[in-house]
KOLFI-335419 format. One record per residue: x, y, z of N, C-alpha, C in turn; residue in one letter. Coordinates in pm, whole numbers, plus 50000, padded with zeros to 5 digits. Layout:
N
n.X  n.Y  n.Z  ca.X  ca.Y  ca.Z  c.X  c.Y  c.Z  type
X  Y  Z  X  Y  Z  X  Y  Z  A $
...
END
This chain:
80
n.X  n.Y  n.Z  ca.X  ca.Y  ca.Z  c.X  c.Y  c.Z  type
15319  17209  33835  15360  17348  33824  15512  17354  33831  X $
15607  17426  33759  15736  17409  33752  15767  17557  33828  X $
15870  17578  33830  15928  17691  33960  15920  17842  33849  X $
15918  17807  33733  15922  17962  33693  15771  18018  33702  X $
15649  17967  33697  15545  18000  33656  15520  18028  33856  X $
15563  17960  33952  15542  18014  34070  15609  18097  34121  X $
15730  18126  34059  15790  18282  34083  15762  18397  34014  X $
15685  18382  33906  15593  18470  33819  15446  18499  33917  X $
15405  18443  33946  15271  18430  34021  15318  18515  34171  X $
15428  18480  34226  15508  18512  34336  15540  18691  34329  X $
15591  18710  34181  15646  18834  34206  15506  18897  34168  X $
15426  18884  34096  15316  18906  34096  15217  18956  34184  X $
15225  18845  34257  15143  18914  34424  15207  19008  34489  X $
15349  19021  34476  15431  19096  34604  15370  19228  34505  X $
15420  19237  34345  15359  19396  34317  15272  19420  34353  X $
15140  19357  34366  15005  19370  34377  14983  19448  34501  X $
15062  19384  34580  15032  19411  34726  15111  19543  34779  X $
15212  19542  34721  15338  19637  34691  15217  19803  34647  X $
15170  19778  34550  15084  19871  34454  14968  19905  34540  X $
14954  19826  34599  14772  19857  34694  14839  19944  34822  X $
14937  19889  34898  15026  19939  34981  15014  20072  34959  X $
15116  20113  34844  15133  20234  34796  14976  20332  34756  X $
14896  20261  34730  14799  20358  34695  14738  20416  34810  X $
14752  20311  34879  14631  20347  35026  14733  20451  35100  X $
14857  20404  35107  14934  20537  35211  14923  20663  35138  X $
14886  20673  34977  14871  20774  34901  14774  20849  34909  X $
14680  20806  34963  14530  20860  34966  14529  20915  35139  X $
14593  20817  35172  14578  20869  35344  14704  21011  35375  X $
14787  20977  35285  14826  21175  35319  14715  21250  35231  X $
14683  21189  35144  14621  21316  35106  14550  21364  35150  X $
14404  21261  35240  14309  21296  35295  14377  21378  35435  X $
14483  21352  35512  14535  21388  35618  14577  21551  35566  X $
14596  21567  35462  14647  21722  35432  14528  21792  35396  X $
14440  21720  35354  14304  21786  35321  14203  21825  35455  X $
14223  21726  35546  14162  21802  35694  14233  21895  35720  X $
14421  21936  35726  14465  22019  35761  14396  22134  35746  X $
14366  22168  35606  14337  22256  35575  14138  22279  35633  X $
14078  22158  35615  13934  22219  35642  13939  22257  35813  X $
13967  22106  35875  13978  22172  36015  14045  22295  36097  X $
13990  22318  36153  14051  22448  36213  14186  22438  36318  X $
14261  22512  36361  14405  22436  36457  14305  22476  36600  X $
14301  22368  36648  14229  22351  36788  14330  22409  36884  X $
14283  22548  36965  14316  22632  37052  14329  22557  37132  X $
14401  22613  37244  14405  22610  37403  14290  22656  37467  X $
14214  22604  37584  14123  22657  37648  14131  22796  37747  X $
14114  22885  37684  14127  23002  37805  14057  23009  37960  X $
14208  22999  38021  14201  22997  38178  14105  23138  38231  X $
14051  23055  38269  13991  23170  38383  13981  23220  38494  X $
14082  23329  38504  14144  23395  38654  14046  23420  38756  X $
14064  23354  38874  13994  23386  38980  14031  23547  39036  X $
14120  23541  39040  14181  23666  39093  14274  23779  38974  X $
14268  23865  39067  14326  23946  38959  14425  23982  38954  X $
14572  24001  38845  14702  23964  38851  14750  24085  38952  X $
14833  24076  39121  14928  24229  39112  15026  24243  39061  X $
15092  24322  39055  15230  24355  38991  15293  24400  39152  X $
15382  24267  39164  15478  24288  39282  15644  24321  39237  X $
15690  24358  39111  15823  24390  39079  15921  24257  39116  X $
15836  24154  39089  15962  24076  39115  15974  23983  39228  X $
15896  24067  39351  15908  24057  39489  15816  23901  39549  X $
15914  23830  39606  15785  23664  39670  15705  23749  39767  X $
15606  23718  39772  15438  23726  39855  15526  23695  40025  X $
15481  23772  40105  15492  23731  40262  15461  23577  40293  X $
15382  23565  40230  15251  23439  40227  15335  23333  40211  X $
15419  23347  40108  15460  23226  39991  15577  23210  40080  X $
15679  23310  40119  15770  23257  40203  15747  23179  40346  X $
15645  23250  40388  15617  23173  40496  15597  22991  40461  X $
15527  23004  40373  15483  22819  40346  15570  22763  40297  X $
15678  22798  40259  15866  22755  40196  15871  22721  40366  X $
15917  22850  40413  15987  22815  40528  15913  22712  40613  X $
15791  22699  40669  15757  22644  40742  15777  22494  40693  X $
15772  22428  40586  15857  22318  40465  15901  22295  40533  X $
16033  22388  40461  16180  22337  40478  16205  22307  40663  X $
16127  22391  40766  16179  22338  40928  16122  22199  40951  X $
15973  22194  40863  15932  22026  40882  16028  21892  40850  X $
16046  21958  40706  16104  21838  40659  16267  21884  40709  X $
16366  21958  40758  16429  21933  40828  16439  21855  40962  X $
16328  21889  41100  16309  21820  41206  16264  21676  41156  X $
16226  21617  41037  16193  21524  41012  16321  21399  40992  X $
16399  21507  40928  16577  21427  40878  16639  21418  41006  X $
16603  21433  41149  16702  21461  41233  16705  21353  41302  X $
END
């Protein structure tokens, strides 16, 4: 076999493979744009409130400060 007929054979395969390459990533957007459209856009699961929202204007809960503060004196007496 002399070197031109194996660089013929050579470039040969690389198109081949080159060409199959290209077809298959061709088909896989397409099929990928074609679910876009059948599938539906998958929601978020709606939370379900235990309780029911108040309207405090803004204002932190008695509650909520207390469990900050009582924190912050732990992990202060803790640094000391």
């Amino acid at each position: 076999m002399d070197l031109g007929s194996t660089l013929q054979q050579a470039a040969t395969l690389m198109f081949t493979g080159m060409a199959v390459v290209f077809v298959f990533l061709t088909i896989l957007i397409v099929l990928v744009k074609l679910m876009s459209r059948i599938v539906p856009e998958e929601l978020p699961p709606q939370i379900a409130s235990t309780s029911t929202p108040t309207q405090n204007n803004g204002q932190i809960p008695g509650e909520t400060i207390a469990a900050i503060s009582a924190a912050v004196n732990k992990y202060r007496s803790r640094q000391r």
